[in-house]
C-alpha positions in Angstrom: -0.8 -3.2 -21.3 0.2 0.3 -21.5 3.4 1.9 -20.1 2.3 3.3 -17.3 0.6 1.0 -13.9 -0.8 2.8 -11.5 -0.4 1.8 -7.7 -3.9 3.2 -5.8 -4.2 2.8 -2.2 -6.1 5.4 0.1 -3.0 6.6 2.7 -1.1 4.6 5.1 -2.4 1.1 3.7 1.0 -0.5 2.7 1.5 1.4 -0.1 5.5 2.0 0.5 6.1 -1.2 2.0 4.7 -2.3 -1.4 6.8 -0.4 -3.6 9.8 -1.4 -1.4 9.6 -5.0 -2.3 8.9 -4.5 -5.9 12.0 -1.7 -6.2 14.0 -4.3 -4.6 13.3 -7.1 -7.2 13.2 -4.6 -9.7 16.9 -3.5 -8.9 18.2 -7.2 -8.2 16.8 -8.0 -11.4 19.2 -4.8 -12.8 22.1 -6.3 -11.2 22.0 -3.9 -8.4 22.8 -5.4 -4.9 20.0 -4.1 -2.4 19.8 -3.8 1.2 16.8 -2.2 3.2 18.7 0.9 3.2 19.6 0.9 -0.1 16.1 0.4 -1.6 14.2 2.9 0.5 16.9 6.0 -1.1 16.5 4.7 -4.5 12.5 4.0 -4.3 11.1 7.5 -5.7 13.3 6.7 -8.8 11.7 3.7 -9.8 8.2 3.8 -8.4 7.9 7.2 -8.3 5.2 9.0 -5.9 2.5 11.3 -8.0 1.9 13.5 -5.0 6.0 14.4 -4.4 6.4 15.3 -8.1 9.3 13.9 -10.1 7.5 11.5 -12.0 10.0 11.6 -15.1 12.9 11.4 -12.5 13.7 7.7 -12.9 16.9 5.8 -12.3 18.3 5.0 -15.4 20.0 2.0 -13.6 16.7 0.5 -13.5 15.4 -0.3 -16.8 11.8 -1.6 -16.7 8.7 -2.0 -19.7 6.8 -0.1 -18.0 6.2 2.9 -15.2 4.7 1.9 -12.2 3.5 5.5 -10.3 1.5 5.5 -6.8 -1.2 7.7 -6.3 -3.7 8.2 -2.8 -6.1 9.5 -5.8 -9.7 8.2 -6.0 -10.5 6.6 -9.4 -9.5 8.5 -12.8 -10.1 7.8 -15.9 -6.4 7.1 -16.9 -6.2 4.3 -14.0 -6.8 1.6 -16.4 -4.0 -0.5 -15.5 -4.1 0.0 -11.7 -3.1 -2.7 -8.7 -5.6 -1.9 -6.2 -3.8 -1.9 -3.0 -6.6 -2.3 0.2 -6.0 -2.1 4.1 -9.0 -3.1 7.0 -10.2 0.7 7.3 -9.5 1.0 10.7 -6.0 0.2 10.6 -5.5 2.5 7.7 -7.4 4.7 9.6 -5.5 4.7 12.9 -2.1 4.9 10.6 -3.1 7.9 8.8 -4.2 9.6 12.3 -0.6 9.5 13.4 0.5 10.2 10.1 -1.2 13.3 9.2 -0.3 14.3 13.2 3.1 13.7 13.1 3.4 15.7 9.8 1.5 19.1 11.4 -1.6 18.2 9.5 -3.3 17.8 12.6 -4.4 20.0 15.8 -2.9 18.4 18.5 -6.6 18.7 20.5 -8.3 16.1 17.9 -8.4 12.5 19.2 -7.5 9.5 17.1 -11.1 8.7 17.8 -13.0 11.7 16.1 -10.5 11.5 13.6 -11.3 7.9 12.1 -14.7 7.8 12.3 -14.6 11.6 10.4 -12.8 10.2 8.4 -14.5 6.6 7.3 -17.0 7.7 4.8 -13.8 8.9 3.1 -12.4 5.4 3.2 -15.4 4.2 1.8 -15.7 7.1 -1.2 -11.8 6.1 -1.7 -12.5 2.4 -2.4 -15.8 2.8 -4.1 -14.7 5.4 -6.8 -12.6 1.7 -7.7 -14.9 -0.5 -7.2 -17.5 0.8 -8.8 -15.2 0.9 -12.5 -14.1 -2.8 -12.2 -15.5 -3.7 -15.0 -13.7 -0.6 -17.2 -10.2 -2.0 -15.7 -7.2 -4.0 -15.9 -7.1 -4.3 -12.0 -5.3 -6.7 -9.4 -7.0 -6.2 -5.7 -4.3 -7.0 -3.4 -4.7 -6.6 0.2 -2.2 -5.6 3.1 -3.2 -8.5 5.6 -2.6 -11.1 2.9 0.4 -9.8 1.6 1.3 -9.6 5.3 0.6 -13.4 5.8 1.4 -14.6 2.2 4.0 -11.8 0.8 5.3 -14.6 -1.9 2.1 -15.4 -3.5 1.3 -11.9 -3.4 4.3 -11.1 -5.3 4.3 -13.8 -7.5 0.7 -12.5 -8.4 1.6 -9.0 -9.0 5.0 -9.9 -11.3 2.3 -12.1 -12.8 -0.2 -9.0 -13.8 3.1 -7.1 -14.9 4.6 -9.9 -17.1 7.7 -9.6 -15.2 9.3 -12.8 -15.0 11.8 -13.5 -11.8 12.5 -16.4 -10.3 12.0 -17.3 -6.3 14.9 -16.2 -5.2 14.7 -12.8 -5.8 11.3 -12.4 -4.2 12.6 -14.3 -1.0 16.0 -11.9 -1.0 13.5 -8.7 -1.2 11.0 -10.3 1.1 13.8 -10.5 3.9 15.6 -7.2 3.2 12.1 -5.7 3.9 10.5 -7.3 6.7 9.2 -4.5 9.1 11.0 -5.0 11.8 14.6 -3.8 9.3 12.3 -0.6 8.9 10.7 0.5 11.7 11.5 3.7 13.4 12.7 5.1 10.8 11.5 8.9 9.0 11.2 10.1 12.3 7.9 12.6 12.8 6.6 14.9 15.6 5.7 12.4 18.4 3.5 13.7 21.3 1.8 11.5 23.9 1.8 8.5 22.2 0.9 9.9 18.7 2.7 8.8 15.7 6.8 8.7 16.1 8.2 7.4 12.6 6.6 6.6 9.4 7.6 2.6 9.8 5.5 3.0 12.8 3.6 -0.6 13.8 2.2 -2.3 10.6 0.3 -4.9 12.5 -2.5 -6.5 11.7 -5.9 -5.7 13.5 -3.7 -2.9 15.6 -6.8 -0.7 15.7 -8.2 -2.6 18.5 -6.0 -1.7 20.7 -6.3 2.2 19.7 -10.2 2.8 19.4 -12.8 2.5 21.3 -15.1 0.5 20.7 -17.4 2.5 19.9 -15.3 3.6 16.9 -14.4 0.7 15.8 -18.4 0.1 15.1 -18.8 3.7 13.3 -15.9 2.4 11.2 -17.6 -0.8 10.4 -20.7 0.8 9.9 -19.2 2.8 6.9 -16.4 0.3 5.5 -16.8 -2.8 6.4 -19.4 -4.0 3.9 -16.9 -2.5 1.2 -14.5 -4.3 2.2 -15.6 -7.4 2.6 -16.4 -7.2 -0.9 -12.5 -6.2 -1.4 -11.8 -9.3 0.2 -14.3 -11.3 -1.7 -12.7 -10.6 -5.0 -9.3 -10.8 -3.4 -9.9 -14.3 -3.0 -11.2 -14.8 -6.6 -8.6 -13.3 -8.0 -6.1 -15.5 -5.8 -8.8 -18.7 -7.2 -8.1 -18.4 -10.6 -4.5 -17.1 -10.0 -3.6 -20.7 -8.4 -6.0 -22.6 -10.9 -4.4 -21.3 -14.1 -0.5 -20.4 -13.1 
């Protein structure tokens, strides 16, 4: 594998929870003691963000074999070690509404609901420009939901595709210092009428139920949801020969 992995996730789909818990192994694994404070100041100088700049900028108390770098890209070329980070489009969708709001990217006269289903066939182009290069890559698909419901074999999966050896403990330690609830509120944004409010915002599961119509919710599926049902589908091969072999 070559130095640099590259985390690719269209926006708001876990992508900084993610590089929280892997900073915090990362650090522990250092000799650093972390904290969920402590991690989310330090995270740009380990997994460093292509969009912010900086990407040379690392902390040279964190020695690692390689450079992990996130990117909101579609596929390149140089992605050919990537993790493949996946959310259900709608709640990506829905996050990304009250992110680009609460960041002045938005007119405050759009609704969340023209928004997302503007903005699905992006989703799709996003995980297809992937997909469609799967077999030019050294991928791992991950998924928010399951590394919501199973965030130790998800870990232990992705350590795996890094050959970064830890031991339990220090994915349980980074697991609690990053649950969502030690996060949420904070990076405040511009909150009006119930749009966004902070960057840790809700990070549920299926929350886009309860903010789209349901009308929406089938223009959304119309676009995504055979893609990512194929997302999941590999997901759970991937997870199949990961629990067969290690």
């Amino acid at each position: 594998m070559s130095k640099d992995i590259f985390l690719c996730s269209y926006p708001r789909s876990g992508n900084t929870w993610l590089r929280l818990l892997l900073c915090d192994i990362f650090m522990q694994k250092n000799g650093i003691a972390t904290n969920s404070n402590n991690v989310l100041e330090l995270s740009d100088n380990i997994i460093p963000d292509m969009h912010q700049g900086g990407i040379d900028d690392l902390s040279p108390d964190v020695i690692l074999p390689f450079r992990i770098l996130k990117t909101h890209n579609n596929y390149k070329p140089e992605y050919q070690n990537s993790i493949l980070l996946f959310r259900n489009p709608a709640d990506a969708l829905c996050s990304y509404f009250h992110f680009q709001f609460g960041t002045d990217q938005l007119t405050t006269d759009i609704s969340i609901d023209e928004f997302t289903t503007k903005e699905a066939t992006n989703w799709s182009s996003h995980a297809n420009s992937f997909l469609s290069k799967l077999n030019e890559l050294n991928s791992l698909i991950i998924t928010y939901e399951q590394l919501y419901k199973e965030p130790i074999l998800t870990l232990r999966r992705i350590l795996f595709f890094l050959d970064y050896k830890t031991d339990i403990g220090i994915i349980v330690k980074a697991i609690q210092n990053h649950t969502f609830d030690k996060h949420k509120g904070k990076w405040q944004l511009k909150e009006e009428n119930g749009k966004s409010g902070a960057f840790f915002r809700r990070g549920k599961i299926d929350s886009a139920i309860d903010e789209l119509k349901h009308e929406s919710l089938e223009v959304i599926e119309y676009y995504c949801a055979k893609t990512y049902n194929i997302v999941k589908q590999l997901e759970t091969n991937q997870i199949k020969d990961f629990n067969a072999n290690y």
